[in-house]
C-alpha positions in Angstrom: -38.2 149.6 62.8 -40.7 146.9 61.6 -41.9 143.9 63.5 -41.0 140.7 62.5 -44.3 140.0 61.2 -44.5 143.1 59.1 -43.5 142.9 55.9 -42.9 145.5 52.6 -44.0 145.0 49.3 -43.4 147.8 46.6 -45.3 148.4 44.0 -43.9 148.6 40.3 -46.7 149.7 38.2 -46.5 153.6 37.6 -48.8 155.0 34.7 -51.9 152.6 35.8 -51.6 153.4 39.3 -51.9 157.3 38.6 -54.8 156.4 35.9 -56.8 154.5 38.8 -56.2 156.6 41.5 -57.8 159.7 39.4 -60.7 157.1 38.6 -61.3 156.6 42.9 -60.7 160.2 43.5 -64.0 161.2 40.9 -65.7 158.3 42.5 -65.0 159.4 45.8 -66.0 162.7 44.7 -69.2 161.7 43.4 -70.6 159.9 46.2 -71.8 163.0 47.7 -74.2 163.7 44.4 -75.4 160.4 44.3 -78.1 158.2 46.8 -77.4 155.3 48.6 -79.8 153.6 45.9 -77.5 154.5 43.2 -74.4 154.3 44.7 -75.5 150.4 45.4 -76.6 149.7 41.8 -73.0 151.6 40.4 -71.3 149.1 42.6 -73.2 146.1 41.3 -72.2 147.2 37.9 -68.6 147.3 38.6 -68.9 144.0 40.1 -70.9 142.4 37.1 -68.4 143.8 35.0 -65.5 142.2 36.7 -67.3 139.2 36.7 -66.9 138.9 33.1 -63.3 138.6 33.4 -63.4 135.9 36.1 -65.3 133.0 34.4 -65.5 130.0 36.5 -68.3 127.4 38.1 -71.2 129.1 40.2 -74.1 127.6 41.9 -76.6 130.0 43.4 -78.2 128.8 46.6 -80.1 129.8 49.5 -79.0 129.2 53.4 -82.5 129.9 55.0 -83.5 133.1 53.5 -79.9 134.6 52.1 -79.1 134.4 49.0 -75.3 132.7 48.3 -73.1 131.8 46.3 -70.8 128.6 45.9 -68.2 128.8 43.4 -65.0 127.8 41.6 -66.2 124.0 42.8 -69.0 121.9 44.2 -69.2 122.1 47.9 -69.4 118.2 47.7 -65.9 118.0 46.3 -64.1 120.2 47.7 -61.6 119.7 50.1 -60.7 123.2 51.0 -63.4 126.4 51.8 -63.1 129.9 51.3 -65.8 131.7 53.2 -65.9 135.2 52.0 -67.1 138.1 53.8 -67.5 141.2 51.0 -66.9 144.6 51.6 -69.0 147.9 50.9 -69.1 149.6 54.0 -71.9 147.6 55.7 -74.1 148.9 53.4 -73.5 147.8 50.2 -72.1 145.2 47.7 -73.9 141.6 47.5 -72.0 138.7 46.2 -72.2 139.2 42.9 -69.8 142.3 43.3 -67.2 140.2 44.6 -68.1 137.3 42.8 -64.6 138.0 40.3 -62.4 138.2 44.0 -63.8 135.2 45.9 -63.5 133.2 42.5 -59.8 134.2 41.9 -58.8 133.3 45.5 -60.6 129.8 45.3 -58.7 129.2 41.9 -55.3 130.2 43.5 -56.1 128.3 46.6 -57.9 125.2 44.8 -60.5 125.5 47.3 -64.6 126.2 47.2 -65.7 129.6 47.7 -69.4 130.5 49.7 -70.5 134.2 49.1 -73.4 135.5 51.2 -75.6 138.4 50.7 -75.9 139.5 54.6 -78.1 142.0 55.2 -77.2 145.6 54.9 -77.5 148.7 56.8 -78.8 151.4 57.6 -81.8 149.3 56.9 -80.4 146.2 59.4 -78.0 147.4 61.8 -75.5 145.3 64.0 -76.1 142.8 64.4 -77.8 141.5 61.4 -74.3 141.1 59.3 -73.2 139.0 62.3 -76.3 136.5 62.8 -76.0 136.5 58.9 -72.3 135.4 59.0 -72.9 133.0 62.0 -75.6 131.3 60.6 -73.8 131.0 57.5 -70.9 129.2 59.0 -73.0 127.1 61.1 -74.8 125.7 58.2 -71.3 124.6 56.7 -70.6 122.7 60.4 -74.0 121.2 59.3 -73.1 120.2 56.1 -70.5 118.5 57.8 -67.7 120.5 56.2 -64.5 120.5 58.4 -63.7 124.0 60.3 -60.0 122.9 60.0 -60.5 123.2 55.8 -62.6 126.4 56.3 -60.9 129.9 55.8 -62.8 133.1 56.7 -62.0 135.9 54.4 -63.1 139.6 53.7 -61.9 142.9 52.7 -63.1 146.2 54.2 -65.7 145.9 56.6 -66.2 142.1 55.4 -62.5 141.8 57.1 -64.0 143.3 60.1 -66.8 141.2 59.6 -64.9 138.2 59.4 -62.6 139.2 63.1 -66.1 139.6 64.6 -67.5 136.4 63.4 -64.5 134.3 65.1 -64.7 136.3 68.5 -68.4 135.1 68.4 -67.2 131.7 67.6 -65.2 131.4 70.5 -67.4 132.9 72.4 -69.8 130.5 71.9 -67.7 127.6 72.0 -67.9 126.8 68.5 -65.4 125.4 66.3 -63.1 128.1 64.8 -62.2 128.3 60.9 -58.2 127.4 60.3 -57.4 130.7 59.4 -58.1 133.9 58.7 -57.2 136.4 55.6 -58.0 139.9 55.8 -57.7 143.0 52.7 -57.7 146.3 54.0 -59.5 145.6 57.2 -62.1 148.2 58.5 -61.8 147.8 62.4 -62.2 150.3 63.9 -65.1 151.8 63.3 -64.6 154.8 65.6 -62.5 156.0 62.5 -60.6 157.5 65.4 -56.9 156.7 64.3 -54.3 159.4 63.1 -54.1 157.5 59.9 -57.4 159.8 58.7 -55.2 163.1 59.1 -51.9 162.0 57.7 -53.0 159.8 55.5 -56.3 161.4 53.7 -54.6 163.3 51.2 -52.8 160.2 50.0 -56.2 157.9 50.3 -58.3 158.1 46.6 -61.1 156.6 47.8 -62.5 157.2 51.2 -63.0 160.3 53.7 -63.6 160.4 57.3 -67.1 162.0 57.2 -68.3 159.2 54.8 -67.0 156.4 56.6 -68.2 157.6 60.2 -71.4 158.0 58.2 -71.3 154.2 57.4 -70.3 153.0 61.1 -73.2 154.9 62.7 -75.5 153.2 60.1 -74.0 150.0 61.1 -73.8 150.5 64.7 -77.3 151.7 65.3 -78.1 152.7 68.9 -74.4 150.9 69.8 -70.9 152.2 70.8 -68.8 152.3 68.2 -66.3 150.6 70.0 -68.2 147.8 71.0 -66.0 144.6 70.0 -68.2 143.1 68.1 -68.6 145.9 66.1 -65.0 147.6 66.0 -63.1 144.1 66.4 -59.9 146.4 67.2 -61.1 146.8 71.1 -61.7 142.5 71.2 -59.8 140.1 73.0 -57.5 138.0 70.7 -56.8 135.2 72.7 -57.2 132.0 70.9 -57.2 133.1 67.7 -56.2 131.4 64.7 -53.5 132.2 61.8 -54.4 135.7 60.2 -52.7 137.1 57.2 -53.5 140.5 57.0 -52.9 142.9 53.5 -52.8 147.1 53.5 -51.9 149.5 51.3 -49.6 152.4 52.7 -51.9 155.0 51.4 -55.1 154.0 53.4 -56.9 155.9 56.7 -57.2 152.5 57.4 -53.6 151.8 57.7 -53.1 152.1 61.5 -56.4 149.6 62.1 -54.2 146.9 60.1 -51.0 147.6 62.1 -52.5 147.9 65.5 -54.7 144.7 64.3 -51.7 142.9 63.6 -49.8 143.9 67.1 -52.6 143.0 68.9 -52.5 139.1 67.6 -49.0 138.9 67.8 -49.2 140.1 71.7 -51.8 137.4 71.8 -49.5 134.8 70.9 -51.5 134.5 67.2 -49.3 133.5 64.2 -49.5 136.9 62.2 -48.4 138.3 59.1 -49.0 141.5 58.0 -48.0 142.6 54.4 -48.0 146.0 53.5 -47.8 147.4 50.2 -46.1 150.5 49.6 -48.0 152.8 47.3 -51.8 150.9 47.2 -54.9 152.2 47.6 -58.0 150.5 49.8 -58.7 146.8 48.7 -56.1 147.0 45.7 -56.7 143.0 45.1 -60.5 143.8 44.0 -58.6 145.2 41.3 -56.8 142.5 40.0 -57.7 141.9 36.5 -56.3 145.2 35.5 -53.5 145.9 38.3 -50.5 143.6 38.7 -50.1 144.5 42.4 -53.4 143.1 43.1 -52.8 139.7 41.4 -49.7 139.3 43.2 -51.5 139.9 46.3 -54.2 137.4 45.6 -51.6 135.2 44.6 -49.7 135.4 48.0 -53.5 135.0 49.3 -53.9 131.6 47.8 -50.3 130.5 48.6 -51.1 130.9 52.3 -54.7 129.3 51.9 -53.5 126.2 50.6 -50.3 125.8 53.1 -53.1 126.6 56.1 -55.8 124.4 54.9 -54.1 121.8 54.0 
């Protein structure tokens, strides 16, 4: 029996979810031919392409020495903020490959969008992602945008990235963003969960030997399981709203449940929506799969009720 707070979506499409999930499982099966170098570049071509098919207003910009990106409207304007933690493992993707995702949401939220380039491993470990993220946020504070209009969101290890950034916030004793919404969360970064046995032959895109790979790059000389780092093992108390999305056919599918259990033992308001059928970060596709546009519209529903 589900929690209350867990709810089922099922997927209608049929012929284009086979097609894609033949496309993830040659992609998946070509990362081991393929460098790091390349693998980054492939990704940013993916991303320009998608780009393409998300037009909208961008303003390139620099918070100290990252690279961001504002977009859908001028930070000056707006009266709602989408901060937007990408994914890629921790070591790739930029915001230009998730330029077409962070726009989409600001449209369907009516909000601003910020995009960061954080630095990536394995040549800057933990906690360079963090600081990067932190700083980032801070600099909104300082351009006197309200935390109460400010949303953190990521997918993958950006939706990690984004659990970790609030723990640090509170830590810290600074003021927390309104709410959070995560895509396909990465976690845990022990990659420890049963979901890598029972579900991997139902998961297109990734294996447990390339993403404990990944979270040793990340982690450095660190324990896996250090919260900052696996947000799964952190302390939820005083958390804000999260809305949290997975697909049934991830490894990363007991991360999100457990994620979600863990805030609503907390006493955080938490939804989590799971969609029977979907693949890792499903919404990055969105131009071309209908399950992924309902999901970012659902996204943007809850961003403009919990900013407004």
């Amino acid at each position: 029996m589900k929690e209350s707070y867990h709810l089922i979506k099922e997927a209608k499409s049929r012929w284009r979810l086979i097609f894609l999930r033949k496309l993830l499982q040659i992609g998946r099966w070509g990362h081991q031919f393929i460098s790091l170098r390349q693998a980054r570049f492939y990704f940013e071509l993916v991303g320009q392409f998608f780009s393409f098919l998300e037009p909208g207003w961008i303003e390139k910009i620099r918070i100290s020495q990252l690279e961001a990106e504002i977009l859908n409207q001028d930070l000056k304007e707006a009266s709602r903020l989408i901060f937007y933690l990408h994914g890629g493992a921790f070591v790739s993707g930029s915001a230009r490959t998730h330029r077409h995702l962070a726009m989409h949401l600001a449209k369907e939220a009516e909000a601003a969008a910020l995009v960061i380039n954080y630095r990536l491993a394995p040549e800057f470990s933990y906690p360079a992602a963090l600081e990067d993220s932190l700083k980032s946020y801070l600099w909104l504070l300082e351009k006197n945008f309200p935390p109460e209009r400010i949303a953190l969101v990521g997918d993958s290890a950006g939706g990690g990235l984004a659990v970790a950034l609030t723990f640090r916030l509170i830590k810290e004793g600074y003021p927390k963003p309104a709410c959070l919404c995560l895509f396909s969360p990465w976690v845990d970064l022990s990659c420890s969960s049963a979901a890598y046995q029972e579900r991997s032959h139902r998961d297109p895109m990734i294996s447990r030997s390339l993403a404990i790979e990944r979270a040793r790059w990340y982690a450095g000389s660190r324990e896996l399981t250090t919260p900052e780092i696996s947000p799964l093992y952190g302390d939820f108390a005083s958390f804000p709203s999260t809305l949290i999305f997975i697909g049934s056919d991830e490894v990363l599918y007991d991360e999100a449940v457990s994620l979600a259990k863990k805030l609503n033992q907390a006493q955080v308001e938490v939804t989590l929506i799971e969609w029977l059928g979907m693949f890792h970060v499903w919404p990055y596709l969105f131009p071309i799969l209908p399950e992924g546009l309902e999901a970012c519209r659902l996204a943007g529903e809850y961003l403009r009720l919990r900013l407004a």
